[in-house]
C-alpha positions as CSV (number, residue, x, y, z in Angstrom):
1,X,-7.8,-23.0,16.4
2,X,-4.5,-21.7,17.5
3,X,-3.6,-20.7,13.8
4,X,-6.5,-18.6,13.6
5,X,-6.5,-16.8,17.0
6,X,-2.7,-15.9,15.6
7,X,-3.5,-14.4,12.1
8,X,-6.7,-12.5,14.2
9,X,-3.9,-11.2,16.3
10,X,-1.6,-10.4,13.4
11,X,-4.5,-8.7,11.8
12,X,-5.5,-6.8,14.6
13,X,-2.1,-5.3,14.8
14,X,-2.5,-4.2,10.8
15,X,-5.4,-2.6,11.6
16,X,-3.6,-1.2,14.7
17,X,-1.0,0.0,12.7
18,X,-3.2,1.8,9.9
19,X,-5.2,3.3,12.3
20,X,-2.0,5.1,13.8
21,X,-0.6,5.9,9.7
22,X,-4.1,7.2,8.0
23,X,-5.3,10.2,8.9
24,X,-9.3,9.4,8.9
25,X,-9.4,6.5,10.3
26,X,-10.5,6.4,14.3
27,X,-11.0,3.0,16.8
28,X,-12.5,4.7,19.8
29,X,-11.4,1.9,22.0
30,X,-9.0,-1.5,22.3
31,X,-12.3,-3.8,22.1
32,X,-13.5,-1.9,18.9
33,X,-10.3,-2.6,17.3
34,X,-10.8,-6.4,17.9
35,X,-14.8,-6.2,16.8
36,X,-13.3,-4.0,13.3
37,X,-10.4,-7.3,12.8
38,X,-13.6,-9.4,13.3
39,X,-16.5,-7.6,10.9
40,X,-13.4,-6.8,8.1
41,X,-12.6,-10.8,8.5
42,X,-16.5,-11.6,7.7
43,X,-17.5,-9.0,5.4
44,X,-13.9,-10.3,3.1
45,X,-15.0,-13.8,3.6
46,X,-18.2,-13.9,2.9
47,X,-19.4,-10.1,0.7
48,X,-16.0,-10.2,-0.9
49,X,-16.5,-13.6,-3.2
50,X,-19.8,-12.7,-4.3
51,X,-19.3,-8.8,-5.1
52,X,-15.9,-10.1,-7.1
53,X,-18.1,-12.8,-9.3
54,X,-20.4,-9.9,-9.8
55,X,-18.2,-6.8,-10.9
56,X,-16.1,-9.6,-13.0
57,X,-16.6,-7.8,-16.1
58,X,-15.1,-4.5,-14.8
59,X,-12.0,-6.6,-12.9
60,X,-11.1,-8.3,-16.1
61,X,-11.0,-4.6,-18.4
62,X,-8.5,-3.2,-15.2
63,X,-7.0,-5.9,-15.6
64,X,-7.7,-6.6,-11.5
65,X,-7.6,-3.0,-10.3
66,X,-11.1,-2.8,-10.0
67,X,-10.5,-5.2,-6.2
68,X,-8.6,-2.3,-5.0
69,X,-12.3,-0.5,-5.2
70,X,-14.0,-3.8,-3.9
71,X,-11.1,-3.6,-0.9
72,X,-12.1,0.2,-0.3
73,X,-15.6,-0.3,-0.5
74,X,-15.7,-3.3,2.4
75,X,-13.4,-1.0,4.4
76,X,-15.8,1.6,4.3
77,X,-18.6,-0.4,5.0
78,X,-17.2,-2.4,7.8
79,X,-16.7,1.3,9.2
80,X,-20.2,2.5,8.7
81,X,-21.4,-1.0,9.9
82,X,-19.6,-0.7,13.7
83,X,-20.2,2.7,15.7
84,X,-16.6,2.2,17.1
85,X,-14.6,2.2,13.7
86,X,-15.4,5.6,11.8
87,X,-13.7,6.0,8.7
88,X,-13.6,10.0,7.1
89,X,-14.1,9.4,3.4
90,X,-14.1,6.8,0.4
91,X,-10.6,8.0,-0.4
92,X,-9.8,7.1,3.7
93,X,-11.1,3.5,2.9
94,X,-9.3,2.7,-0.1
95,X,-5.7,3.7,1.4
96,X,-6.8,1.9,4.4
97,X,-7.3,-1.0,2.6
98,X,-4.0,-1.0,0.7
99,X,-1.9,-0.5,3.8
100,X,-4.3,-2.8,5.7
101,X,-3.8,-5.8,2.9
102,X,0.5,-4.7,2.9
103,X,0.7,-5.3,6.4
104,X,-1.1,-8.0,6.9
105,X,0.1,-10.0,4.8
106,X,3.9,-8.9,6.0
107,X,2.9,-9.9,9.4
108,X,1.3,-13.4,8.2
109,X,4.8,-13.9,5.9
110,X,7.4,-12.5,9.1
111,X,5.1,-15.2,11.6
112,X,4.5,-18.1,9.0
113,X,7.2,-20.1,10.7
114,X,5.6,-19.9,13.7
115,X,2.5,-21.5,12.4
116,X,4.0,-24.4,10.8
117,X,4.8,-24.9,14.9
């Protein structure tokens, strides 16, 4: 339980951080940034899977550069989903995604020791 309150934490700074690097992306307040960590966790646990088994075709002829649009696209829905996490364009989405997946998973590599804890 701890382990996942942690990377929730770690993501939630990500987001944080994105937030204050895109232009285009807005949290109105601390809690919305918490609820936008929460819905992006859900919709890339449970839409992800099943939107990557069905776009396969398209993922295998980019050779896997078609997620990068699947990222996007969940980004921008998770910010037309939640009134607090407004997100400018398409183009806002699918650099928020990147950066969001970089610093995550920085974050998640720099506090991995602490997990093993």
């Amino acid at each position: 339980m701890t382990q996942m309150a942690l990377k929730w934490a770690l993501n939630c700074f990500a987001l944080f951080f994105v937030t204050k690097l895109v232009p285009g992306i807005h949290i109105a307040q601390f809690h919305d940034l918490l609820l936008a960590t929460l819905l992006i966790g859900c919709l890339n646990t449970f839409l992800r899977p099943i939107i990557i088994m069905l776009t396969l075709p398209a993922t295998i002829l980019t050779l896997g550069l078609f997620t990068l649009v699947i990222n996007g696209a969940l980004f921008y829905l998770a910010g037309q989903m939640f009134a607090g996490f407004n997100i400018a364009s398409f183009g806002t989405a699918m650099i928020s995604a990147i950066l969001y997946s970089i610093f995550s998973f920085l974050l998640n590599l720099v506090f991995k020791p602490l997990k093993e804890n």
